[in-house]
C-alpha positions as CSV (number, residue, x, y, z in Angstrom):
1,X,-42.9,-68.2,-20.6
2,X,-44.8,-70.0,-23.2
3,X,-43.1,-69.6,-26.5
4,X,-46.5,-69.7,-28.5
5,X,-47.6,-66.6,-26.7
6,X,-49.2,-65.3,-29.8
7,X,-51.0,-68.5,-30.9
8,X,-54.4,-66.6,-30.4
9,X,-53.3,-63.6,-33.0
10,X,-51.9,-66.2,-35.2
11,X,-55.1,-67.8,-35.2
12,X,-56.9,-65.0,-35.7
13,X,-55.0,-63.9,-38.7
14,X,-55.2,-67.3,-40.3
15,X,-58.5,-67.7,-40.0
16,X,-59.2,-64.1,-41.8
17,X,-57.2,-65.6,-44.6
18,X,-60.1,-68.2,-45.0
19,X,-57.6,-71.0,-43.7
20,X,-59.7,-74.1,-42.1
21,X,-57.6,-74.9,-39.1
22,X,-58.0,-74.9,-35.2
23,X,-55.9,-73.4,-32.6
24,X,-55.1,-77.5,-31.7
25,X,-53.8,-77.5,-35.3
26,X,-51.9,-74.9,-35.5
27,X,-49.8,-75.2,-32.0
28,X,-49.0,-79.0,-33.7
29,X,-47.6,-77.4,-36.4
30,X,-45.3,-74.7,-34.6
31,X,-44.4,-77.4,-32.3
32,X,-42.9,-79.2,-35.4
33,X,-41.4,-76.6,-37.2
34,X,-39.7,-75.8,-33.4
35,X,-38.2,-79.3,-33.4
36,X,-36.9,-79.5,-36.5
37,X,-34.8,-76.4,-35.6
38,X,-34.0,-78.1,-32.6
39,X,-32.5,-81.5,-34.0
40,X,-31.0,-79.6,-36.6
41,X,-28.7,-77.1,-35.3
42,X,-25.5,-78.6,-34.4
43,X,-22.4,-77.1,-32.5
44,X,-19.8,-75.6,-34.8
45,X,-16.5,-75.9,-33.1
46,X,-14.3,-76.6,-36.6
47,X,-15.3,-73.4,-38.1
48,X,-12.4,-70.4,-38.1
49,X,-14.9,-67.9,-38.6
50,X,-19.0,-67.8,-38.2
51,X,-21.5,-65.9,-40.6
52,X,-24.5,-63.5,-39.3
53,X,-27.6,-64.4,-39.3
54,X,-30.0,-63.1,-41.9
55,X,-31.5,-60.8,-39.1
56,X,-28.2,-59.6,-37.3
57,X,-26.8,-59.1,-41.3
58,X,-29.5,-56.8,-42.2
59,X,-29.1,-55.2,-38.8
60,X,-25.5,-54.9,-39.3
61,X,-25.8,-53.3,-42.8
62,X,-28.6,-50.3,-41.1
63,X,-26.0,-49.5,-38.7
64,X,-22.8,-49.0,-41.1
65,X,-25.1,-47.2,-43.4
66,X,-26.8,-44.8,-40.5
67,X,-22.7,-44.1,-39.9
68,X,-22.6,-45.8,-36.5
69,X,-24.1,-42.4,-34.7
70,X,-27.4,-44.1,-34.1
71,X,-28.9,-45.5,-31.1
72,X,-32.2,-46.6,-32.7
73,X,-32.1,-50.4,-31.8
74,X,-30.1,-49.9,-28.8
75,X,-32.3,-51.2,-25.9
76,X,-31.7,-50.4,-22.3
77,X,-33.0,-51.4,-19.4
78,X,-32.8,-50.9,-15.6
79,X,-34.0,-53.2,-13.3
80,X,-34.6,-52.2,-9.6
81,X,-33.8,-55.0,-6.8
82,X,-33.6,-54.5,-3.5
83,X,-30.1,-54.1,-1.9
84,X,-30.6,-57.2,0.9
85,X,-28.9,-58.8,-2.4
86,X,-25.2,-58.4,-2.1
87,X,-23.7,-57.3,-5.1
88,X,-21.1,-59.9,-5.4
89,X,-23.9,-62.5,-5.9
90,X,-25.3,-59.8,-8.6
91,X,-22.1,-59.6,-10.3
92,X,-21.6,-63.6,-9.9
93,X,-24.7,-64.0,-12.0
94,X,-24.3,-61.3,-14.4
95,X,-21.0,-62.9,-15.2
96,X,-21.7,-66.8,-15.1
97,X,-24.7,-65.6,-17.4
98,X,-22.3,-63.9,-19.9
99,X,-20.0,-66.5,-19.8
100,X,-22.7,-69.3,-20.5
101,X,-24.1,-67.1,-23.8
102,X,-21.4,-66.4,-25.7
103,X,-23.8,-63.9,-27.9
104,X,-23.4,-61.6,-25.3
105,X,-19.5,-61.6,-25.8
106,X,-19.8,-61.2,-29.8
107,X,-19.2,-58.5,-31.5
108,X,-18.9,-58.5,-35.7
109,X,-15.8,-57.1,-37.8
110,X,-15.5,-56.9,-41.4
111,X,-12.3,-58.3,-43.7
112,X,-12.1,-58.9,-47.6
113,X,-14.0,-61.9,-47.1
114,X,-17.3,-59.8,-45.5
115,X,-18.7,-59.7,-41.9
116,X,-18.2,-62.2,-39.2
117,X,-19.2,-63.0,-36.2
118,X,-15.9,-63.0,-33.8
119,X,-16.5,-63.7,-29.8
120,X,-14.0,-61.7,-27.5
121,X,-12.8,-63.7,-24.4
122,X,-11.6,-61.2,-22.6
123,X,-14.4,-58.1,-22.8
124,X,-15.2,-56.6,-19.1
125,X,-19.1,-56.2,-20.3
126,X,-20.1,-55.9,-16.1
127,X,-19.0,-52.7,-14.3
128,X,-19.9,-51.7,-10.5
129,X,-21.0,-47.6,-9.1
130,X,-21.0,-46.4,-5.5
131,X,-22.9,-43.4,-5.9
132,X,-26.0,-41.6,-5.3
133,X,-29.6,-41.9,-6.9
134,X,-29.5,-38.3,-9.2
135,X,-26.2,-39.1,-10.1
136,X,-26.7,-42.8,-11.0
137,X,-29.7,-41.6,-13.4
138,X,-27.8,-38.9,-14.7
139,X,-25.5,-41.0,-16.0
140,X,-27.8,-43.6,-17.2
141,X,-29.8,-40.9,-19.3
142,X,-26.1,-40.2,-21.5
143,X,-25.5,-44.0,-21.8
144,X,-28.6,-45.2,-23.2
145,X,-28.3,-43.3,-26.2
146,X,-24.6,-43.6,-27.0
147,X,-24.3,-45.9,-30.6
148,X,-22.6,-48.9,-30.3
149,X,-19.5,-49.7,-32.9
150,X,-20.6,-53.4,-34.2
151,X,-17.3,-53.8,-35.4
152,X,-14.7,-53.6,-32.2
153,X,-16.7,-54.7,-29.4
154,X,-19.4,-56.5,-28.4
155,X,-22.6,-54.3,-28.3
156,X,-23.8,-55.5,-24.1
157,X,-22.8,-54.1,-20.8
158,X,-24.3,-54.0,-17.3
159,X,-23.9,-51.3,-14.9
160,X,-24.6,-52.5,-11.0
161,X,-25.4,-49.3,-9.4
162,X,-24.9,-49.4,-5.6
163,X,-27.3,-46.3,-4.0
164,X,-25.4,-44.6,-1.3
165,X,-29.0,-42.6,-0.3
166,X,-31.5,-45.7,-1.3
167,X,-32.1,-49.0,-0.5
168,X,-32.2,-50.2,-3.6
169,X,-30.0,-51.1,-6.0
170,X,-30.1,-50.5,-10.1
171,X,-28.9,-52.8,-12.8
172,X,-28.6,-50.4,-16.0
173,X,-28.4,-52.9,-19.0
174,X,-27.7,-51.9,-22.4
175,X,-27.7,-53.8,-25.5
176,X,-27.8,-54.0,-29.5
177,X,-31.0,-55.8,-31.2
178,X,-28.6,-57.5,-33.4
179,X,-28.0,-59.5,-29.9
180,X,-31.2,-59.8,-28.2
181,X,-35.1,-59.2,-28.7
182,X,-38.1,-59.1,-26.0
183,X,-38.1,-62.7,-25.8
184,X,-34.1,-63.8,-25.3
185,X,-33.8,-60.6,-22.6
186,X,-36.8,-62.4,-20.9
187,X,-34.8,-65.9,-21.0
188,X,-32.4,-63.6,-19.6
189,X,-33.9,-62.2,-16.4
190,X,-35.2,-65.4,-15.6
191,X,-32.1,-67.1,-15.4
192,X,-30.9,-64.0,-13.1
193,X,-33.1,-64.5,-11.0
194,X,-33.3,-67.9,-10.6
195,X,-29.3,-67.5,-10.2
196,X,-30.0,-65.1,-7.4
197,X,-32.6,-66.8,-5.7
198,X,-31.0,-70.5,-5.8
199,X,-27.5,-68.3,-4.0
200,X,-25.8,-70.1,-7.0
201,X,-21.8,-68.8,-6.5
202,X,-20.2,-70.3,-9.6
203,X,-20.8,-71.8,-13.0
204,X,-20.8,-75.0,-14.4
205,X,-19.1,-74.7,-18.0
206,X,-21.1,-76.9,-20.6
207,X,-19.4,-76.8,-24.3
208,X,-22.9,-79.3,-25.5
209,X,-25.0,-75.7,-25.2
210,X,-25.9,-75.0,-28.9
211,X,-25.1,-71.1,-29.0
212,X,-27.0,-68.3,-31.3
213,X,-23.8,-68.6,-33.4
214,X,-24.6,-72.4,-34.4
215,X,-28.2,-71.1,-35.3
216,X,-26.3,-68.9,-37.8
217,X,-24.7,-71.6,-39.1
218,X,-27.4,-73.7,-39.8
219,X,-30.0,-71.3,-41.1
220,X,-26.8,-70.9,-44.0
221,X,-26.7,-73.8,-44.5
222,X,-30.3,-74.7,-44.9
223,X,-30.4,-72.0,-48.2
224,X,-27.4,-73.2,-49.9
């Protein structure tokens, strides 16, 4: 997926601002701004504690004030795949893939010194269904609008449903914007897939991966 996939509205908009530059132009200079996140963010491992980011703060302070007993930036999603794929080698990617992100595993408590980002290493986010069709959507049409609490557990779970009366199988994901947007859950999906289709079994820890909670770190920093 290219990352500049708006470059032409960008353009566009630029250029109605009277601007003087060419799509070549521009694409250098989000290309640069790109790698000067890139070498900047560093891993955090000596930090007890790791702030928000400014988007997952304001996010964070919407949800405690609409009470928690909103689903507005919830966003589910089912994905369809055909049950020739076992569902071990489902849940083996679903989990390698939460292990390797460790956003997915965060959720954010408050103490006297403010909001935090605090990863559990022990949260079951993948659960598996024997059941049939009705009863899987039945039970996916209550879930996706059920608020998540930000503060005691991580706001992302799958749902593997295995069709007794199809032969298919749904995936039911549901997850917090402060989390994910369009673009990550896209990162996402490709890595399952390639993860299915490569019959990849385990994973391969790597503590060099800059995580979303380094970013967070950084973009702090860069304000102070």
């Amino acid at each position: 997926t290219n990352r500049f996939l708006n470059i032409e509205y960008l353009y566009r908009e630029i250029r109605s601002l009277g601007v003087d530059l060419s799509q070549d132009q521009l694409k250098n200079i989000l290309l640069k701004s790109q790698k000067n996140i890139d070498d900047g963010v560093q891993i955090a491992n000596n930090l007890d504690r790791f702030p928000l980011s400014f988007g997952q703060e304001r996010l964070w302070f919407v949800d405690q004030f609409q009470g928690q007993n909103s689903a507005e930036y919830n966003e589910p999603s089912i994905i369809e795949i055909s049950n020739s794929i076992s569902i071990d080698k489902l849940e083996n990617a679903f989990n390698d893939i939460i292990h390797k992100n460790s956003v997915l595993r965060t959720f954010y408590p408050e103490d006297e010194h403010g909001v935090y980002q605090k990863i559990s290493m022990e949260y079951k986010a993948l659960s598996v269904v024997k059941c049939e069709f009705c009863m899987a959507l039945e039970e996916i049409k209550s879930l996706k609008d059920l608020p998540f609490d930000l503060k005691a557990r991580p706001p992302f779970y799958v749902k593997i449903y295995s069709l007794t009366d199809r032969n298919v199988t749904l995936i039911f994901v549901n997850q917090h914007h402060i989390l994910t947007d369009a673009k990550s859950w896209v990162l996402i999906l490709e890595e399952l897939y390639s993860r299915v289709a490569k019959n990849k079994d385990s994973y391969e820890s790597d503590e060099s991966l800059v995580q979303y909670r380094d970013y967070s770190v950084w973009q702090r920093k860069k304000v102070e």
